[in-house]
Structure formats: structure tokens, C-alpha cells
C-alpha positions, 0 to 999 in steps of 0.5 A: 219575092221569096224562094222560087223552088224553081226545077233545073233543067241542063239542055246542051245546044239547041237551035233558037227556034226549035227552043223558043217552041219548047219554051212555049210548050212549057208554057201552056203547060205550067199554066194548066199546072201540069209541071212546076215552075223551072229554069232551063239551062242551055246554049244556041248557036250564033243568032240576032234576036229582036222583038218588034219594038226594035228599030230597024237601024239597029239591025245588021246592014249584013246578016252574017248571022241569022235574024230572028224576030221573037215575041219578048221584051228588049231589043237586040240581042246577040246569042251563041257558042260562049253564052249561058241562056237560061229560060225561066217558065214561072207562075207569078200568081202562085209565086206573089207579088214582085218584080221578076226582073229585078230578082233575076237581075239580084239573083246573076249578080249574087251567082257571080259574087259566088263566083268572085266576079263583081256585077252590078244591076242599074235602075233606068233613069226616067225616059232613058233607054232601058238599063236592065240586065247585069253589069259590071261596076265600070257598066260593061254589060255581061248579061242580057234580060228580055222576059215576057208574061203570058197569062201569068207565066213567065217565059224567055229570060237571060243570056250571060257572056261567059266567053263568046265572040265579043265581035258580033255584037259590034255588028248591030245595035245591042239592046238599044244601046248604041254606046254599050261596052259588052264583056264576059266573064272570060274577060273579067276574069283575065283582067284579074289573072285568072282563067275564066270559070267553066261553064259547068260551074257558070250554071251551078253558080246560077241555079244555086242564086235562083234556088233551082234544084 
């Protein structure tokens, strides 16, 4: 997949629901082909999401958090203060053949690379329990990947843990994974001696790996 050419744009907090119904604006909008293809930066307050798929054992017993169930692929997934979500609304048919997933997945590795952070992406072995997203080479997983295709436009994307409570992903099942580490890159960062990067670099990082401007 080449150059993406992808519109960046930096949104502070916003509420899950209320994104998901810009995101879905986007939408329709980029299949009238009435904006470019973009990345969306921004944050959530703490939220569970789960598509239908997702069983539901691996839901809390105890919604300390908010539930809510959405309309991408993956399962659970936890988001909140700490984490860079970023969501791409894409036209695939003006933009060729490829996997998307994979290149997202290539392109947050290449963004913590820059950031002298190791990850890696893993292939699912046949009949195993979806391993997309980014990890780190001991296979703790640092960022979520659910992405949906609606009439050749992409919406949904990623959640990148740069220092967000690790602890509420001990309260749920996280993305069919029962077995799953997750980290950060505050805790990557620390087991090296240094200080986690900032947000604000986080992002640029990011941006620079998706060729949004």
C-alpha cells in the first residue's frame, strides 16, 4: 500500500459515543468524496468497548466502567485517559490494493522505532485467536487494532497505551485474549531508565509513520 496522503487532525478528549457519530459523519462524507482521507488523533474517557462477536464471559461481572457495544472488529477492548486513539476514515478503492490492517500495524511499529521503542507485529496462526495489533518482542501487547469497511471506506482504527491504568484491563477479557500481558510505553520506557515520551510526540511520531500532514 503506498503513500497514504492522510489528513491529520489533533481533537482533545471526547466522549466515545459522541466520536463514533463524527467518525460515522466522516464516513459518509468520504464516500461522497466530499473531504480527503484522514487520521483522527484524540483521547476518550475511560470506556469497555465490544463488538457483537464478543462473548459474553469476557465482559466485567462489575461495570465499574461504561459498556459499550460498537459496530468494528475485535473484541474487547479497553480506552481511557493515557491512550492515543487514532481513527482512520480511508477510501480503499481510490487508495489500491492492500491490507490495511497490516500496514497500520507496520506503520505504529515504525512510529515507536522512531521513538527508540521496539514492537513488533505478529501473523495469527490458523484457527487461533486473533493476534493483530502491536506488540512488544516479549509479546505484551501496546496497542489495539479493530477497524471496519463500510462501502469501501474505512472507519474505527487503534488504541496505543502510552501510560493509562493498566488495571482496568485486568477486569475483562481483553481482545479474546484471556492470557494477554498489556503494556505501555511508560512501562517500556522505564524498563530502559527512561521517562515515557509525551503525548504530543507520541502523535507526531505516529502521524509521520501514516504520512498524515
Amino acid at each position: 500500500m503506498g503513500e497514504s496522503g492522510l489528513e491529520r487532525i489533533d481533537l482533545g478528549e471526547i466522549p466515545y459515543v459522541e466520536a463514533v457519530e463524527q467518525m460515522r459523519s466522516w464516513v459518509r462524507q468520504r464516500q461522497e468524496g466530499v473531504i480527503a482521507d484522514r487520521l483522527a488523533l484524540l483521547t476518550h474517557p475511560s470506556v469497555i468497548t465490544y463488538s457483537a462477536r464478543t462473548p459474553r464471559h469476557e465482559l466485567p461481572v462489575q461495570a465499574g466502567i461504561p459498556l459499550v457495544e460498537v459496530d468494528r472488529g475485535g473484541q474487547a477492548t479497553y480506552h481511557g485517559p493515557g491512550q492515543l486513539i487514532g481513527y482512520l476514515v480511508i477510501n480503499l478503492r481510490q487508495r489500491g490494493p492492500g491490507d490495511i490492517v497490516r500496514w497500520l500495524e507496520e506503520g505504529l511499529v515504525s512510529a515507536l522505532d522512531s521513538l527508540d521503542l521496539q514492537a513488533v507485529r505478529r501473523d495469527t496462526p490458523p484457527r487461533a485467536q486473533s493476534l493483530v495489533g502491536v506488540w512488544t518482542p516479549e509479546h505484551k501487547k501496546v496497542a489495539s487494532i479493530g477497524m471496519r469497511i463500510r462501502g469501501g471506506v474505512t472507519s474505527h482504527g487503534f488504541a496505543l497505551n502510552i501510560a493509562p491504568d493498566l488495571a482496568a484491563f485486568s477486569s475483562f477479557t481483553a481482545c479474546g485474549l484471556p492470557e494477554v500481558a498489556m503494556t505501555s510505553l511508560a512501562e517500556m520506557a522505564a524498563a530502559m531508565g527512561r521517562a515515557a515520551p509525551a503525548e504530543g510526540a507520541v502523535r507526531d511520531a505516529v502521524a509521520a509513520a501514516l504520512g498524515a500532514v
